[in-house]
GUDO-586984 format. One record per residue (C-alpha): residue number from 1; residue in one letter; x, y, z. Coordinates in steps of 0.1 Angstrom, whole numbers, plus 2048, in hexadecimal, padded with zeros to 3 digits. Layout:
BEGIN
   seq   type     x     y     z
   NUM      a     X     Y     Z
...
REM end
This chain:
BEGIN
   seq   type     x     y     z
     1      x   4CB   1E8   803
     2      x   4AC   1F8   7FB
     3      x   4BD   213   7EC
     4      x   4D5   1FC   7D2
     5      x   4B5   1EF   7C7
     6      x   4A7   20F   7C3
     7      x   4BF   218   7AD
     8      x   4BF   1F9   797
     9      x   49F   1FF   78F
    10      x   49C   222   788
    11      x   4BE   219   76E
    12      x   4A8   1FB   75D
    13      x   48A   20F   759
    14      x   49D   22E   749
    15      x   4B4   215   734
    16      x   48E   206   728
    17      x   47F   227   723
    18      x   496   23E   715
    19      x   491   247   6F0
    20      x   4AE   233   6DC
    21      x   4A8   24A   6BB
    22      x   4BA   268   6CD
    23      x   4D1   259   6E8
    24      x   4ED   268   6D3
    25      x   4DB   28B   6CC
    26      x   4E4   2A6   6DF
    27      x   4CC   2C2   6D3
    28      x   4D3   2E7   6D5
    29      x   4B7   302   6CE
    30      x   4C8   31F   6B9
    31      x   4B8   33E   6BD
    32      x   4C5   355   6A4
    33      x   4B7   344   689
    34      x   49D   360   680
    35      x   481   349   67A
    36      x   462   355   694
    37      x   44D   336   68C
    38      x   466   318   68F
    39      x   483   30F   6A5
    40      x   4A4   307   69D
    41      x   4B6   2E9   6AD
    42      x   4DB   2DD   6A4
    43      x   4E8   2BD   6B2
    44      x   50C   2C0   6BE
    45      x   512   29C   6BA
    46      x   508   295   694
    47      x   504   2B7   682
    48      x   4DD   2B4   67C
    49      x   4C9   2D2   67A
    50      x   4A4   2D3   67B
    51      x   487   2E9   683
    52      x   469   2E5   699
    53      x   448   2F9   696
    54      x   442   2ED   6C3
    55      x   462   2FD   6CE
    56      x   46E   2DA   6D9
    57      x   48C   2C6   6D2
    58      x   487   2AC   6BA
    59      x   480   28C   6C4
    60      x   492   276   6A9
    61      x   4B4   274   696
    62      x   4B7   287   678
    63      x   4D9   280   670
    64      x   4DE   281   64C
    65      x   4FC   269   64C
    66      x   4E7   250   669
    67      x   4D2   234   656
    68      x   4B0   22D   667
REM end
C-alpha cells in the first residue's frame, strides 16, 4: 500500500512540475552544423530549429506555426 501511494505521488508531483512549454518538444542536437560556438537542436515533433550558445536543449517552444 505504501508503494501505490508512492507512486501517486511521485506522478502528481512530476504532472505539477514538468515544463508545459515543451511537453510536445522532442529536441535533437545536430552536430554537423559547422558552427563551433552554438549548438544546433531540431525538434522531431514540430520542425523548429534553434541554436544555443550553453550547448543545452532549449527550454521553450519555438514552433513557428504554435501561438504563445
Amino acid at each position: 500500500m505504501l508503494i501505490v501511494i508512492g507512486l501517486i505521488v511521485a506522478f502528481v508531483l512530476v504532472a505539477v512540475f514538468s515544463n508545459r512549454a515543451t511537453r510536445g518538444c522532442r529536441w535533437r542536437e545536430y552536430r554537423l552544423s559547422g558552427c563551433d560556438l552554438r549548438t544546433r537542436w531540431r525538434c522531431v515533433a514540430c520542425g523548429a530549429e534553434v541554436f544555443t550558445s550553453d550547448g543545452a536543449a532549449p527550454k521553450v517552444c519555438h514552433a513557428p506555426n504554435r501561438s504563445r
